[in-house]
N, C-alpha and C positions, 0 to 999 in steps of 0.2 A: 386331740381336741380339734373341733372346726377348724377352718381358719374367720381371720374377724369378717365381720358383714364388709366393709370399707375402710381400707388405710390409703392414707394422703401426705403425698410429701410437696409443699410448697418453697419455693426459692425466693427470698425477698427482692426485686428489679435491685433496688439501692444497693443494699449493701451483699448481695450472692446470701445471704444465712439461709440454712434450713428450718423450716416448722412441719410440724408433722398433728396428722390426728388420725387415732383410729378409732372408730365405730364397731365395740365388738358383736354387741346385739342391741336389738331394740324392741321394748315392752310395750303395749302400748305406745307404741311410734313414735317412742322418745329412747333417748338415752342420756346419761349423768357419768357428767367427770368432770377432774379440775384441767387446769392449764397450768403447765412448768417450766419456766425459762432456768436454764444453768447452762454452763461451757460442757460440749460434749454430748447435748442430750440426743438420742439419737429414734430412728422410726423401730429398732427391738427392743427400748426399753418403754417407749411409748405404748406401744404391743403387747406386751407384759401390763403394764399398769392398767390397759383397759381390761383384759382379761378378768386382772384385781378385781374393778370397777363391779363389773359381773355379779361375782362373787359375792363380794361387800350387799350388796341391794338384796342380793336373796338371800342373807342369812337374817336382814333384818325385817323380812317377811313375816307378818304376824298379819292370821285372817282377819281378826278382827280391829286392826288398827284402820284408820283411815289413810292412812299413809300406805302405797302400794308401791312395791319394788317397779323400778324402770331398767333399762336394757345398762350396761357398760360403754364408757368411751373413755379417752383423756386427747388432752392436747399438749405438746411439745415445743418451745425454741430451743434452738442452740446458738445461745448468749446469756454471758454473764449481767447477770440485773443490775449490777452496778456501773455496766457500761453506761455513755454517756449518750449513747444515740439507742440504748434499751428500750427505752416506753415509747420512742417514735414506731420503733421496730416490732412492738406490741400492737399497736395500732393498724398498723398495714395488716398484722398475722390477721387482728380480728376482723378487719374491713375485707381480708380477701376470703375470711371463714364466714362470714355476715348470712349466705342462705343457708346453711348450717345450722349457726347458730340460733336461726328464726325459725328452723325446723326442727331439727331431733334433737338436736347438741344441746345438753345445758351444762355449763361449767361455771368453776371456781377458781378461787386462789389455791395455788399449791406451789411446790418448791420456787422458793425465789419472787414467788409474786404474794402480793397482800388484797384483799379482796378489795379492798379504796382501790387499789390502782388497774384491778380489771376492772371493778365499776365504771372510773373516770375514761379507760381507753375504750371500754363498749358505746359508753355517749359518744365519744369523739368518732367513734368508727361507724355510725349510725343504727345503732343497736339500740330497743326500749331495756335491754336487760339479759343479762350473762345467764339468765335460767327463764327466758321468754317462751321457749318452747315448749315449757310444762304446764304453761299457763291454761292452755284450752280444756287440762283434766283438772280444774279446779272448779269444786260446787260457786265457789263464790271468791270471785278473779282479786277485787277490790279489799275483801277482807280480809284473804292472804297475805297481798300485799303487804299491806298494813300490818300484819302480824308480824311479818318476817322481819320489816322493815324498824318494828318499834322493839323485836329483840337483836337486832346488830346496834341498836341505838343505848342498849344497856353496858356500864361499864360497871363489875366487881373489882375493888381496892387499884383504879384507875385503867384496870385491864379490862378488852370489850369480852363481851360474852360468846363472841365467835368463837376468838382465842382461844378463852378459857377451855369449855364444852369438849372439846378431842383432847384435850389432856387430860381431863376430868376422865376420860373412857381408857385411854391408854394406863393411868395411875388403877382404877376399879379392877383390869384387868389383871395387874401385879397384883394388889391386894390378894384378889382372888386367889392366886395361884398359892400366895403364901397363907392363905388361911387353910387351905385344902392341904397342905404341909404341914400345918401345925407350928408355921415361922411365927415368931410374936415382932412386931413394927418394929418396937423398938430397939434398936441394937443392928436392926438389917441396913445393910450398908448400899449404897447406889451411886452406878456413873452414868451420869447420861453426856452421848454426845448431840452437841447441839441445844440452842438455848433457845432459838427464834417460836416459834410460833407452838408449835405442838410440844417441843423440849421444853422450853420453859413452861407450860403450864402444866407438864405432866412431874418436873422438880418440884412447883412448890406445891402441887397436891400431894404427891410422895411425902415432904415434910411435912408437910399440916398431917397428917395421917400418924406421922412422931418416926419416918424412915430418916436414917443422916444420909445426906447427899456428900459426898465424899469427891466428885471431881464432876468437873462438867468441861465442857469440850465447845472450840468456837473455832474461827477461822484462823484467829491465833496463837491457838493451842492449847493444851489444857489446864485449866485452875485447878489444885489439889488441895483437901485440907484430911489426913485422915481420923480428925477430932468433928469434920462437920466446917462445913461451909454455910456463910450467908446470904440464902436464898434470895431471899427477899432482895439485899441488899444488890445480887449480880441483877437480879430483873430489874434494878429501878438503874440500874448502870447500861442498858442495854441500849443500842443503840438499833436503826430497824429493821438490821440484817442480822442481829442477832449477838454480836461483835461485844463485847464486854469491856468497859472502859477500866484496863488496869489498876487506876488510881483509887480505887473503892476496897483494895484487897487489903487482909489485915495481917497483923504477922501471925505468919504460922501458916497463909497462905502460900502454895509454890505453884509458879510456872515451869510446867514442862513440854515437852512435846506435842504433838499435837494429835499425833496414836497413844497417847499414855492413858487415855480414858480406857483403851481396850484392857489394860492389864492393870486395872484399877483394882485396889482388896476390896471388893465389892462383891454382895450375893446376888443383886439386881443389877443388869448391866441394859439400858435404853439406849439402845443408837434411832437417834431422832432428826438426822441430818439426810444424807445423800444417801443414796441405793448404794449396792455391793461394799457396801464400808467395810463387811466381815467376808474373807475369803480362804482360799488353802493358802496363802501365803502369814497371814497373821492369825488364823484362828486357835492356834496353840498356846497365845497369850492369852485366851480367856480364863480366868479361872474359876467366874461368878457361876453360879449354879444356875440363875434363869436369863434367856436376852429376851428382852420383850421390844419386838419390833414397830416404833414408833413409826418410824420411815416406811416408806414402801421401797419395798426389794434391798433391804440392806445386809442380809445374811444369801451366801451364794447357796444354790443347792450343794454342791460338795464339801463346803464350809460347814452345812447344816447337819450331812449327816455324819461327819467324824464329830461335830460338837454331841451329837444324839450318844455317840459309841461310846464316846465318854462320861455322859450324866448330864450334859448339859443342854437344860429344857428349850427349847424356842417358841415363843408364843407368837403366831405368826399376823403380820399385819394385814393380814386380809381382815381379821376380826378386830385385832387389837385396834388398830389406827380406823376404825369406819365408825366410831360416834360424833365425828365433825358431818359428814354425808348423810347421816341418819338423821343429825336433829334439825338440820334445811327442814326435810322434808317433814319430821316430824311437827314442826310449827307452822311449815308454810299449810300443808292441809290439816291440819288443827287438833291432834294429838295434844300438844300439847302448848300454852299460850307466852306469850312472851313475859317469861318472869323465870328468871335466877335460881330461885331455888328449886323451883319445877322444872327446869331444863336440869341439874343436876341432877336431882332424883331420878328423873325418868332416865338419864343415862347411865347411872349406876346401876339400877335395878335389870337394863336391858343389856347391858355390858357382862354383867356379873352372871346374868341368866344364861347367857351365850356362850361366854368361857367355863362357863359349870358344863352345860351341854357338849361342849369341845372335847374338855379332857374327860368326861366320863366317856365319851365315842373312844379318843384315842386308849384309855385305860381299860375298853371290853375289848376293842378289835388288836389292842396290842403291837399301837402304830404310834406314827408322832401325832404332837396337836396338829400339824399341817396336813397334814394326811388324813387327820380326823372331819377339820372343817372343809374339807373339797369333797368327802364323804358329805356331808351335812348339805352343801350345796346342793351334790346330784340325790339327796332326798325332796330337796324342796323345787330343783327348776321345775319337773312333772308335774308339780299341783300348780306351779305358776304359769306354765305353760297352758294349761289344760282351761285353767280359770280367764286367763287374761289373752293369750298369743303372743308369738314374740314371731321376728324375722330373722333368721341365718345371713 
């Protein structure tokens, strides 16, 4: 492949940390991605995720939406969020990314950050808005706004609807996978790792759906119940890294390790936390029949295809994890209006139409679903190319 249009590695003066962005391509003289702070993060896995970014936009290509794919990017710290000098250090990233970001770059919340808290550092870094640059392809700038702005304003059973929407997409796409199998919900067993933001709302749509969640996974390891755990109950214990307040667990609940989610008795296995979670060194504890990749880059490519040799599906997060990305754009140019259960629907429907189209590619061409959907891509960048232009 290419290599990306523009990769940037920035040193903060204060504290020496790296930040990083790369610009894979640009559509329409934009590009879209979140921004990640964790310990370790590094300019190839920034590199990788923009690539994703790519990808993700042109599968949710439909001519006749209003909503029209943009180019790929992401952005990068390396620091842990819970540091105490974190969001100063956020701050400088975006004050020194600011022509960037007022040009091509639009970004979000992504690992480690929550979209209040790039909001709050884009004001402070002199920034009108963390997706400003998109603003000039918009029929009507003011009523966007407005729209995007009075559905991040929506909270379902006290959760925002940001939240919810990409868990909504990551759970659609297990469904799917278990319908096309002929699995019935109920009795199907799930671990997911990671509770924060995409994890937990892709657990309690898994259970509302009538799936048992069977172990779920945090920074302090894993909670197990294999009668079913309460859902509900870990999300309202949650703390805003995701962290689950022990004192909520009932008996019959057990804590173990904090790799125990991978070798969980579960048929659905979500790892919903950090990239390369699944590698050749643990990948032989899985035993679930499908991993549906919540995270970006959490099954390694050599992880992926001894899981394949053996029976075990990978639903890859280029499609799985991109209905949080899709429905920005899908509301901010007006697909679809800020209301709850229209943003559900519309994600189910375009979630479920996606991953039907996936594993039908990979079950004619006799490849995996990942293989499938990078097929599906170089079907569609030539009509997007062709119709709109992009820049190498």
């Amino acid at each position: 492949m290419a290599a990306p249009l523009m990769s940037l590695v920035w040193t903060d003066h204060v504290t020496g940390r790296q930040g990083f962005l790369v610009v894979d391509r640009l559509v329409r003289g934009v590009a879209s991605g979140g921004l990640r702070m964790r310990p370790g993060c590094t300019l190839e896995e920034v590199t990788g995720l923009a690539r994703g970014m790519t990808m993700k936009e042109a599968l949710h290509y439909h001519p006749e939406g209003r909503y029209i794919p943009l180019g790929g990017a992401k952005g990068g710290i390396d620091c842990d969020p819970q540091d105490p000098g974190s969001y100063a250090l956020l701050v400088r990233y975006l004050r020194a990314m600011r022509p960037y970001v007022e040009s091509f770059w639009t970004t979000g919340e992504d690992l480690g950050l929550t979209q209040d808290l790039v909001d709050r550092a884009a004001v402070e870094a002199g920034l009108v808005s963390s997706i400003q640059a998109v603003y000039p392809l918009l029929d009507d700038e003011a009523a966007a706004r407005r729209r995007l702005a009075d559905a991040f304003a929506i909270e379902v059973d006290g959760i925002g609807l940001d939240e919810l929407v990409g868990g909504c997409g990551v759970a659609e796409s297990a469904l799917t996978a278990l319908d096309r199998a002929g699995v019935p919900y109920l009795g199907t067993r799930v671990a997911v790792q990671g509770l924060g933001t995409m994890g937990g709302a892709t657990a309690r749509f898994l259970a509302r759906a009538g799936l048992t969640v069977v172990a779920v996974a945090d920074v302090k390891g894993t909670i197990a119940n294999p009668a079913g755990l309460d859902v509900e109950a870990l999300l309202r214990a949650r703390d805003a890294y995701g962290t689950v307040d022990r004192a909520v667990l009932r008996p019959g609940d057990l804590e173990l390790p904090g790799d125990a989610w991978l070798s969980a008795d579960a048929e659905v296995l979500v790892p919903a936390a950090v990239s390369y979670a699944v590698d050749t060194a643990n990948e032989h504890l899985v035993t679930a029949r499908w991993i549906v990749e919540a995270a970006n880059m959490p099954v390694l490519p050599e992880a992926e295809e001894r899981l394949a040799a053996r029976g075990v599906t990978v639903l890859p997060d280029v499609v799985v994890n991109s209905g949080t990305n899709a429905w920005w754009w899908w509301t901010l140019f007006g697909d679809i209006g800020p209301d709850a259960d229209e943003a559900f629907a519309h994600t189910r429907r375009s979630m479920r139409a996606l991953v039907e189209l996936m594993l039908d590619r990979a079950e004619s061409d006799g490849t995996t679903p990942r293989a499938a959907s990078h097929a599906l891509v170089g079907d569609r960048l030539p009509v997007i190319t062709e119709r709109f232009g992009w820049y190498r």
